[in-house]
TORKOLMI-621746 format. One record per residue (C-alpha): residue in three letters; x negated, y negated, z. Coordinates in pm, whole numbers, plus 50000, padded with zeros to 5 digits. Layout:
<sites>
rest/x/y/z
Ala/X/Y/Z
...
</sites>
This chain:
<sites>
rest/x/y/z
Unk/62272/07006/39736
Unk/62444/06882/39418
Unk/62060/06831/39289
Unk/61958/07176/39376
Unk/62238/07319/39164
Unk/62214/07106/38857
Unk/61854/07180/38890
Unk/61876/07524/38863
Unk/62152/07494/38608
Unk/61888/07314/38403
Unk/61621/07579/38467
Unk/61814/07869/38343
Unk/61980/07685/38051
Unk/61598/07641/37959
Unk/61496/07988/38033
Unk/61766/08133/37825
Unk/61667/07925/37573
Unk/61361/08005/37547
Unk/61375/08344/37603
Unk/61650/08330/37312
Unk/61428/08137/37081
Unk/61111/08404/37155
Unk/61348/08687/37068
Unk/61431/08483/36764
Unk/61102/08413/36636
Unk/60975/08785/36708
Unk/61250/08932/36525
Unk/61216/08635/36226
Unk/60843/08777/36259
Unk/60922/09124/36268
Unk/61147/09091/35937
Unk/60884/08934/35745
Unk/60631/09162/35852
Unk/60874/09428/35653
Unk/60860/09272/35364
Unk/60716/09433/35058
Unk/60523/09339/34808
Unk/60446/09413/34469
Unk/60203/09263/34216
Unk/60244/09394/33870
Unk/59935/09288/33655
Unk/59945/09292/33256
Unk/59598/09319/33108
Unk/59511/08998/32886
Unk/59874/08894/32906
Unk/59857/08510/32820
Unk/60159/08289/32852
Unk/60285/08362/32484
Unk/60643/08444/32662
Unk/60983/08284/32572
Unk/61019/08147/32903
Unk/60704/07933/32851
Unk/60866/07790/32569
Unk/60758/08071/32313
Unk/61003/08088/32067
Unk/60851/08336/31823
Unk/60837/08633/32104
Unk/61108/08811/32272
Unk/61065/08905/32648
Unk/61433/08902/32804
Unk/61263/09078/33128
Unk/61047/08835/33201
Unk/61273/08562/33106
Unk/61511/08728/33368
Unk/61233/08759/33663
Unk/61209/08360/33588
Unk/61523/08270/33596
Unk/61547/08439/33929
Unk/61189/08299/34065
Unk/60996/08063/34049
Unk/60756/07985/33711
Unk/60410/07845/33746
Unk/60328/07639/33493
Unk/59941/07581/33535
Unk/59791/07933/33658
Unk/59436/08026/33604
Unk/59197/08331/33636
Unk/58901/08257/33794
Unk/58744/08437/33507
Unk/58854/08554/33157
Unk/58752/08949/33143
Unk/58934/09198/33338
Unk/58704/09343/33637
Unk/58506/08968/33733
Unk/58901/08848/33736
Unk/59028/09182/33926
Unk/58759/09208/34182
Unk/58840/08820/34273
Unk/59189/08910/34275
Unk/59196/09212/34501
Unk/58958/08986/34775
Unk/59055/08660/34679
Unk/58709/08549/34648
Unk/58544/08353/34356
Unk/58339/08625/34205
Unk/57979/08516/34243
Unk/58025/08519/34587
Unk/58083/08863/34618
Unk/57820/08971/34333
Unk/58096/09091/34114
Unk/58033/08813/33822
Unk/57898/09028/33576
Unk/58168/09264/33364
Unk/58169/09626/33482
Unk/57816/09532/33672
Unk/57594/09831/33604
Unk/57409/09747/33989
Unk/57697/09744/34199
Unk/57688/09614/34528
Unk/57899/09677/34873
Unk/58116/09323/34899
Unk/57934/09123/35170
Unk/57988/09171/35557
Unk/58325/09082/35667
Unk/58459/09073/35359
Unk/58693/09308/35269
Unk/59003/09383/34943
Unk/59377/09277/35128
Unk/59462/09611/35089
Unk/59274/09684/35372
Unk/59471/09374/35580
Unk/59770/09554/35450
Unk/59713/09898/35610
Unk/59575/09788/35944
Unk/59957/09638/35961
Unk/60074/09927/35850
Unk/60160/09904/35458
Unk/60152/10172/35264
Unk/59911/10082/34939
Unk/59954/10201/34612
Unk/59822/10146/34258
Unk/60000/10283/33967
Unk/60041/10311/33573
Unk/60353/10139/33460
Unk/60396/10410/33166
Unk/60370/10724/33456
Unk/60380/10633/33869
Unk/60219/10957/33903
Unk/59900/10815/33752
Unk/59631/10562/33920
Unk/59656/10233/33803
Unk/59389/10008/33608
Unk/59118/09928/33914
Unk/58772/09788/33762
Unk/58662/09634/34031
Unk/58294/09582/34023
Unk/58180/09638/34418
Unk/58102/09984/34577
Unk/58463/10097/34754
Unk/58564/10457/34885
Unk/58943/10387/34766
Unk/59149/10085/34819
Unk/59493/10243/34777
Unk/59727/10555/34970
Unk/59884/10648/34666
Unk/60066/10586/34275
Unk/60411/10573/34389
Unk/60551/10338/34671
Unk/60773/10645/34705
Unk/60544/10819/34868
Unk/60581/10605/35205
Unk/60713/10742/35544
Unk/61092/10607/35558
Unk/61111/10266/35670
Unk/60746/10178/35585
Unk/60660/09889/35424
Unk/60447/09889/35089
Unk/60253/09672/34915
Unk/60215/09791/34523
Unk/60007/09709/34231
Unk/60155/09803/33901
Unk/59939/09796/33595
Unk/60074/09761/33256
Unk/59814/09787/32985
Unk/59943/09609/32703
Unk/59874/09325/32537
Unk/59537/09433/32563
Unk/59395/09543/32239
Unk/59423/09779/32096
Unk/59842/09651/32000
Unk/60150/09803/32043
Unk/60397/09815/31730
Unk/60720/09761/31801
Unk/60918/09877/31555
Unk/61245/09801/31704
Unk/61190/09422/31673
Unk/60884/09356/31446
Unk/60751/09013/31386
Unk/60713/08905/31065
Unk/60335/08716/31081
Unk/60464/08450/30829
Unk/60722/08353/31076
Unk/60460/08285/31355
Unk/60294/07937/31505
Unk/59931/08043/31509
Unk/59813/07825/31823
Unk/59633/07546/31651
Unk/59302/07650/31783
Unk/59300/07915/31497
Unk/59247/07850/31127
Unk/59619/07920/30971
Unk/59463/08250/30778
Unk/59688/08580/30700
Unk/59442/08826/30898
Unk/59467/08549/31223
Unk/59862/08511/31124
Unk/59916/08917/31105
Unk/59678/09011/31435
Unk/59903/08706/31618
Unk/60184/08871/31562
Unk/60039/09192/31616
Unk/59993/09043/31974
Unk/60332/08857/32045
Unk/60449/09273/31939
Unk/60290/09390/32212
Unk/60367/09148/32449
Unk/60723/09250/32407
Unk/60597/09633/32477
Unk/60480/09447/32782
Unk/60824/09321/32911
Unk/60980/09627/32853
Unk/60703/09779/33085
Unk/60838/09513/33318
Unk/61179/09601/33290
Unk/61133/09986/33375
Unk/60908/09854/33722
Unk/61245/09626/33813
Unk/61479/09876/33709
Unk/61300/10117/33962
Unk/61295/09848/34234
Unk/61717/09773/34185
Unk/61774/10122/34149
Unk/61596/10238/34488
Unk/61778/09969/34671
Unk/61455/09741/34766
Unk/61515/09466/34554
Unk/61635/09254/34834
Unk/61336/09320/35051
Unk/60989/09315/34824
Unk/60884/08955/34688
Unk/60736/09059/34317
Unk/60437/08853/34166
Unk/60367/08864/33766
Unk/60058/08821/33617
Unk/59805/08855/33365
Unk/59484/08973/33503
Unk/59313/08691/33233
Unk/59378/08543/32940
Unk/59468/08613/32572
Unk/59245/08852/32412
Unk/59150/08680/32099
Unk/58859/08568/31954
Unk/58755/08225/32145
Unk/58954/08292/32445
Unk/58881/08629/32658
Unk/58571/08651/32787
Unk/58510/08265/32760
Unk/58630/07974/32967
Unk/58874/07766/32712
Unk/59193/07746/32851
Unk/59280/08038/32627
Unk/59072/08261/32820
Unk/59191/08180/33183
Unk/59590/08032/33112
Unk/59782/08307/33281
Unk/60161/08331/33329
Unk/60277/08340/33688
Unk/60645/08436/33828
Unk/60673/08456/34198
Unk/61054/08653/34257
Unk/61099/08585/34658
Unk/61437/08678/34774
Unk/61647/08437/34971
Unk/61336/08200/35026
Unk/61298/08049/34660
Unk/61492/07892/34467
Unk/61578/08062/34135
Unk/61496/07935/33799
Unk/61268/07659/33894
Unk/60959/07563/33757
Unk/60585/07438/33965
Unk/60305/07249/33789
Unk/60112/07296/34033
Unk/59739/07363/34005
Unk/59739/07794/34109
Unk/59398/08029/34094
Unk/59470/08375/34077
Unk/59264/08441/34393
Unk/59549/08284/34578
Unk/59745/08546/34529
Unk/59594/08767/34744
Unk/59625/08459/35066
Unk/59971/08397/34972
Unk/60058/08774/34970
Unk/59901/08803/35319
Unk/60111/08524/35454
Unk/60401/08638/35315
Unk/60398/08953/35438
Unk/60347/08774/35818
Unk/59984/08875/35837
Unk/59714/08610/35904
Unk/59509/08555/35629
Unk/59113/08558/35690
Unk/58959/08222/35716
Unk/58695/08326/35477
Unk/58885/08329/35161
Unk/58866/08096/34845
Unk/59256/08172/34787
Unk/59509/07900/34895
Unk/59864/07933/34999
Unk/60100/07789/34728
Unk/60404/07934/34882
Unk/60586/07838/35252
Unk/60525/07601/35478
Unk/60154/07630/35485
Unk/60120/07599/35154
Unk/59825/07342/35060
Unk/59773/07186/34717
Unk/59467/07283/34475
Unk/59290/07023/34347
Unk/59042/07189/34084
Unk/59053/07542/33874
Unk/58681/07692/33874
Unk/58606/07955/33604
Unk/58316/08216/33603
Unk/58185/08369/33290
Unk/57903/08662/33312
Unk/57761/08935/33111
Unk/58028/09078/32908
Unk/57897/09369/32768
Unk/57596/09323/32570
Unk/57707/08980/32563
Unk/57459/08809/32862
Unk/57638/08467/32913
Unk/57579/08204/33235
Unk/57879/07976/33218
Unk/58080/07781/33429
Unk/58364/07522/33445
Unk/58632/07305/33636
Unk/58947/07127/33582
Unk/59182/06914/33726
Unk/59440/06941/33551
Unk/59420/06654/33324
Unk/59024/06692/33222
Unk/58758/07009/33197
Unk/58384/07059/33188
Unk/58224/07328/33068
Unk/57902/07355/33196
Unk/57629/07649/32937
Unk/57380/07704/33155
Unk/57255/07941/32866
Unk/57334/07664/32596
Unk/57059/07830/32366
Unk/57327/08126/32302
Unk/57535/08113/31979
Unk/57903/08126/32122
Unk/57917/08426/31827
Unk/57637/08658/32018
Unk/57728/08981/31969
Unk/57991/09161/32088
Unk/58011/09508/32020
Unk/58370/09493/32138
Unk/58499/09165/31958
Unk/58305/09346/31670
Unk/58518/09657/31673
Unk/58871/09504/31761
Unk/58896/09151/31661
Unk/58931/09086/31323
Unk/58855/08719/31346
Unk/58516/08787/31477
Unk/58444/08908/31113
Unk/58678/08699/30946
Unk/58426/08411/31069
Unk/58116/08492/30994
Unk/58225/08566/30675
Unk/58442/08283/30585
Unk/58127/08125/30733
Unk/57851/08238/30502
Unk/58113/08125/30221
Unk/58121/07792/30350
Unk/58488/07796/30345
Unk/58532/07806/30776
Unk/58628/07438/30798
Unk/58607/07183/31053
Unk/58693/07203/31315
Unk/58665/07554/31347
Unk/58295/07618/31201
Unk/58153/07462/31550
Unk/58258/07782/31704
Unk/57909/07912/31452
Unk/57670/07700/31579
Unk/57334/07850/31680
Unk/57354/07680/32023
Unk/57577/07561/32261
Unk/57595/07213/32447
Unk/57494/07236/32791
Unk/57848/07017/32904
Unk/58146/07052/32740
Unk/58388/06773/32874
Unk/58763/06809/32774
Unk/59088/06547/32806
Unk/59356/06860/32791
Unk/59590/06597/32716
Unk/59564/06489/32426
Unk/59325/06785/32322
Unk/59469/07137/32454
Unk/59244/07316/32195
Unk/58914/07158/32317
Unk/58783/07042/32021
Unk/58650/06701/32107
Unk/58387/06747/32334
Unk/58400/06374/32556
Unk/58102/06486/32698
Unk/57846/06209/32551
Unk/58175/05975/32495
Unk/58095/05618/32700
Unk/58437/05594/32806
Unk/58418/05946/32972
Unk/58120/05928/33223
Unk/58277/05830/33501
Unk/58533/06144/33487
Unk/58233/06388/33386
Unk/58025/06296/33618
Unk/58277/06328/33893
Unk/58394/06679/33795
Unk/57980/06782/33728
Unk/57886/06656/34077
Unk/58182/06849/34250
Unk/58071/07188/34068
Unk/57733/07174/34093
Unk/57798/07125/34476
Unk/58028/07382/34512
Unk/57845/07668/34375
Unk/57580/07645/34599
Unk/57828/07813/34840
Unk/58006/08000/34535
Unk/57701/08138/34389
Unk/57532/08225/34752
Unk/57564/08573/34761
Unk/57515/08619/34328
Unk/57266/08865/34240
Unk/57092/08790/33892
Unk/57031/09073/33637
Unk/56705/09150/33536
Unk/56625/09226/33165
Unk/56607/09573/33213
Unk/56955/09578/33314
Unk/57087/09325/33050
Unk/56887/09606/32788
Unk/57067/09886/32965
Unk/57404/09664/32929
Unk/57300/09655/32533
Unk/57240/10018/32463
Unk/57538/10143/32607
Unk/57725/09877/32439
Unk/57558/10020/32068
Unk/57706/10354/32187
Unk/58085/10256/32252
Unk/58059/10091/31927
Unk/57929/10376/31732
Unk/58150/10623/31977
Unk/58472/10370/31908
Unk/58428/10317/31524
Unk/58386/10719/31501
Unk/58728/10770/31656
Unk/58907/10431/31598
Unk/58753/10336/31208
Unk/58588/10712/31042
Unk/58597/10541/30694
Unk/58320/10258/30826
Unk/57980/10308/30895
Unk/57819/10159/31196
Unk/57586/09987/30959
Unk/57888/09850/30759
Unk/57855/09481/30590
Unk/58079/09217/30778
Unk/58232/09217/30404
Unk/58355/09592/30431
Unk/58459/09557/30768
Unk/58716/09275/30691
Unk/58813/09475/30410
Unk/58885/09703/30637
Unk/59080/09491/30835
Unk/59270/09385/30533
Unk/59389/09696/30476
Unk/59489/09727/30775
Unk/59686/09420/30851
Unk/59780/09325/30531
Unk/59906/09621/30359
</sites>
């Protein structure tokens, strides 16, 4: 009888238990599921911020969201121009694999079957999506993504929500992209600057550098207003905040191409009560694990289909390589790709017989240094190692020890003691975009023409409104004059 009773003792202590520890993990499950989130994405925001050891900027918001976060040290794009990089973002999906490689493609496609943005993921839970300006919440957001869509988002203004609903946010703040800020309030001086060494130390590059740091600090107080809203409407506590630049820095050999310049992004992950604060993670990170992580996060299962890895929680799993995509940009056709570990990089030109100075119509209207090489060029006073950047043609593999060569000058590629690395890094691409590249459309020359003539017309358009004194058939020699004026007056 004694049995019996302990018995059933037993079997209701168990019961409870586990009745107790259901209840717990539903309601643990049910409070994450509330939990809001909120990218806000600078355009070509680099990692030229004082908490990344930038002494020459200041960015006190930022520097605050770090010391309350967590700082990623080793974040990438998966491509350095805005809508390649945003489309992979939004889907977290490498960006030939959903035909979105090419910048603002002109033959857009739907994104393949079964593949669809998060924000999607987000609403069937119940979110309440929105995509808004940082300078008005009343106004749409930067989108650019390059696939067919009817609408990804419910409104500008998390606001806007039923009471109680969760959101998930994107907030886009424009600047640094060109063209720069001012800020008057706390100008920087360009002879007081540390022109990254992958720059020849010239007064236009040391004036449009500062120019740049100037409107990276426009670009933290942008960040400042979004937290101040978030504190003031009393959902600090509850929304985990991710800040990023959508790409690189937009200068002259970084945007639109695949030197660490052009994909190094900053990354601050603000999770309340689950991260420490003021920490710092080396950790390899692609941007298209955002969108996994955010999933997760939020207590939603996240697709088996994507690219994007978890690098937060107890899921989390560890990145081993960085891949980068670069496209048409403009009237710029390109075919690149490349992949790092961390410690080494290979650039593979797959269109090798392109000058890495093809033109731009853009880098042609707003970056000085685009003129200020071809005609320090044609003097024959663009040194080494700078002057390889005018070659005619490209090498088809670029291989790169960032470690004791962060600018990527010495290309290791044909080096003996190299070939081992290279190889392994070449084999492991080249197999993985057969899967990457799967679904990649190629564009035909009438489209790449198309691509070129409306490029001609933003440049004539843009120097009408932006440059009146300069004729579209200006020499490069009167438009660095121009420039000169400009920057060094």
């Amino acid at each position: 009888m004694k049995k019996i009773e302990i018995l059933k003792t037993v079997l209701f202590v168990l019961v409870t238990f586990t009745f107790l520890s259901c209840n717990k993990s539903k309601e643990k499950k049910k409070a994450i599921e509330q939990l809001n989130v909120l990218w806000i994405n600078a355009d070509d925001l680099g990692r030229e911020l004082a908490c990344y050891g930038n002494p020459d900027v200041a960015t006190p918001y930022i520097d605050k969201l770090a010391g309350e976060g967590v700082l990623y040290t080793n974040a990438f794009s998966t491509a350095p121009i805005c809508s390649t990089s945003r489309s992979s973002i939004i889907t977290g999906m490498y960006p030939t694999f959903i035909n979105n490689q090419d910048h603002r493609t002109l033959n857009m496609t739907q994104l393949p079957e079964g593949i669809v943005p998060i924000t999607s993921y987000f609403q069937k839970a119940g979110y309440f999506c929105t995509n808004a300006s940082s300078e008005d919440f009343t106004k749409n957001g930067k989108e650019d993504f390059n696939f067919l869509n009817d609408g990804l988002f419910d409104g500008t203004d998390w606001s806007e929500r039923a009471k109680g609903q969760p959101f998930f946010a994107q907030v886009q703040i424009h600047n640094p992209h060109r063209l720069f800020v001012s800020d008057n309030e706390h100008p920087i001086n360009p002879d007081n600057v540390s022109v990254p060494e992958c720059y020849p130390d010239h007064p236009i590059i040391r004036a449009d550098w500062a120019a740049y740091l100037e409107s990276v600090q426009e670009c933290d107080r942008q960040v400042g207003k979004i937290i101040e809203k978030l504190e003031k409407e009393g959902l600090a506590e509850n929304t985990i905040v991710f800040l990023f630049g959508d790409h690189g820095r937009p200068h002259l050999r970084d945007k639109q191409f695949l030197y660490e310049g052009g994909l190094q992004v900053p990354l601050i992950v603000k999770y309340p009560k689950h991260l420490e604060s003021g920490k710092k993670n080396n950790e390899l990170v692609s941007l298209i694990d955002v969108a996994a992580t955010s999933l997760d996060v939020a207590g939603l299962e996240v697709p088996d289909y994507m690219h994007g890895k978890l690098f937060l929680g107890g899921e989390k799993v560890k990145r081993d390589y960085i891949y980068g995509f670069r496209q048409r940009a403009g009237d710029a056709p390109e075919d690149m790709r490349s992949i790092s570990d961390g410690r080494y990089k290979l650039i593979w030109n797959r269109t090798a017989d392109r000058p890495w100075m093809q033109l731009s119509s853009y880098k042609k209207l707003q970056y000085p240094a685009f003129t200020l090489y071809r005609v320090l060029h044609k003097r024959g006073e663009l040194e080494a190692p700078y002057n390889h950047f005018m070659a005619e043609t490209k090498p088809v593999i670029e291989f790169y020890d960032l470690k004791n060569d962060p600018s990527e000058f010495s290309n290791l590629a044909e080096h003996e003691d190299f070939q081992k690395e290279k190889n392994r890094l070449f084999s492991i691409l080249k197999t993985n975009l057969q899967a990457f590249e799967q679904n990649m459309i190629i564009e035909d020359e009438a489209t790449i023409e198309k691509a070129k003539r409306g490029s001609a017309k933003y440049y004539i358009n843009s120097l009408k409104k932006e440059k009146p004194e300069l004729s579209p058939d200006a020499s490069d020699e009167d438009i660095l004059k121009d420039w000169e004026n400009r920057l060094l007056k």
